[in-house]
C-alpha positions in Angstrom: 14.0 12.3 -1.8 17.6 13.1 -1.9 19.3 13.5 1.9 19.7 17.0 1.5 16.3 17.7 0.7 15.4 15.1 3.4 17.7 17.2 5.9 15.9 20.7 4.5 12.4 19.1 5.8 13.9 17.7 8.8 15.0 21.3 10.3 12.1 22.8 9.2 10.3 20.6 11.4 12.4 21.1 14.1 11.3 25.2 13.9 7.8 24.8 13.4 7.6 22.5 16.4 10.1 24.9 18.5 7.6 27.6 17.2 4.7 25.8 18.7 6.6 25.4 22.3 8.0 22.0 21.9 11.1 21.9 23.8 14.6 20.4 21.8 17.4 19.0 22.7 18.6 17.8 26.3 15.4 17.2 28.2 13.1 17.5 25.5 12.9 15.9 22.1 14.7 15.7 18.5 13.5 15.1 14.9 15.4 12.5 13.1 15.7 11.6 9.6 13.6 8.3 9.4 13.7 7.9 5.5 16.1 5.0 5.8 14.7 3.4 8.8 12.9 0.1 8.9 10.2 0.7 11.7 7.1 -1.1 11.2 6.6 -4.8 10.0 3.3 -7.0 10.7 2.0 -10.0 9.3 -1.6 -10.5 8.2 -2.5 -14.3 7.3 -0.5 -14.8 4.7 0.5 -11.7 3.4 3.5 -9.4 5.3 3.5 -5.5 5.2 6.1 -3.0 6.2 6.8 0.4 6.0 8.3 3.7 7.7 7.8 7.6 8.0 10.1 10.0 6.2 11.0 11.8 9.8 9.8 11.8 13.3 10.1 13.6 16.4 11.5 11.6 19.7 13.2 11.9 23.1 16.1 13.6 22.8 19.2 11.0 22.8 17.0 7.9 20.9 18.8 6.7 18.3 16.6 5.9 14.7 17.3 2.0 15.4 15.1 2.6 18.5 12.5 5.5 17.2 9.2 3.2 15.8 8.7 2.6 19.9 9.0 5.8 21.2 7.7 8.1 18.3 5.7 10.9 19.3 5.2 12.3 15.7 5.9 11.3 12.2 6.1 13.1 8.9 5.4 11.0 5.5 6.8 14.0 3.0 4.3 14.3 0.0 4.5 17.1 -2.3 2.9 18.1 -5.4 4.2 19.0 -8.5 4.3 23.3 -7.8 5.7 22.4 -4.3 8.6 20.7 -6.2 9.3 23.5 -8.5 8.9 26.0 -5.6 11.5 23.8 -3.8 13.8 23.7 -6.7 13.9 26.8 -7.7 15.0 27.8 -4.5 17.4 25.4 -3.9 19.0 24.7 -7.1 21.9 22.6 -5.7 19.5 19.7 -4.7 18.9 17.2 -7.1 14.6 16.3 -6.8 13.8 13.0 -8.5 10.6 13.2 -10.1 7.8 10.5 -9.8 
């Protein structure tokens, strides 16, 4: 996912949860872009996994660096191919790279 597209899922979200009651900003939480993030690492034997979430909401004022400890939710972004087109077509500016 591009960052633009990654910042279009982020805000939306943001509204859904601020639709369901959930309180943003100073005193309450934020949803960060997690895409890039490093969170979760663990070693089993001899084999070593890792891996993230696309977004996440937090307490407002955590940085991503510090999010995998604190998160409250996270989103792992899967879409399917009519979700894509949907998407594109209405945001033609974004460039989708297709699996």
């Amino acid at each position: 996912m591009r960052t633009r597209e990654r910042l279009v899922f982020v805000e939306y979200h943001q509204k859904q949860l601020q639709a369901c009651g959930v309180h943003m900003g100073r005193n309450g939480y934020s949803v960060l872009d997690l895409h890039d993030t490093p969170m979760y690492k663990m070693q089993l034997g001899n084999k070593r996994y890792s891996g993230g979430v696309d977004g996440g909401l937090v307490p407002h004022a955590i940085m991503a660096a510090s999010a995998a400890k604190v998160l409250r939710i996270g989103f792992v972004h899967k879409q399917s191919t009519a979700d894509k087109a949907t998407f594109q077509s209405n945001n033609p500016d974004v460039l989708q790279v297709r699996n």
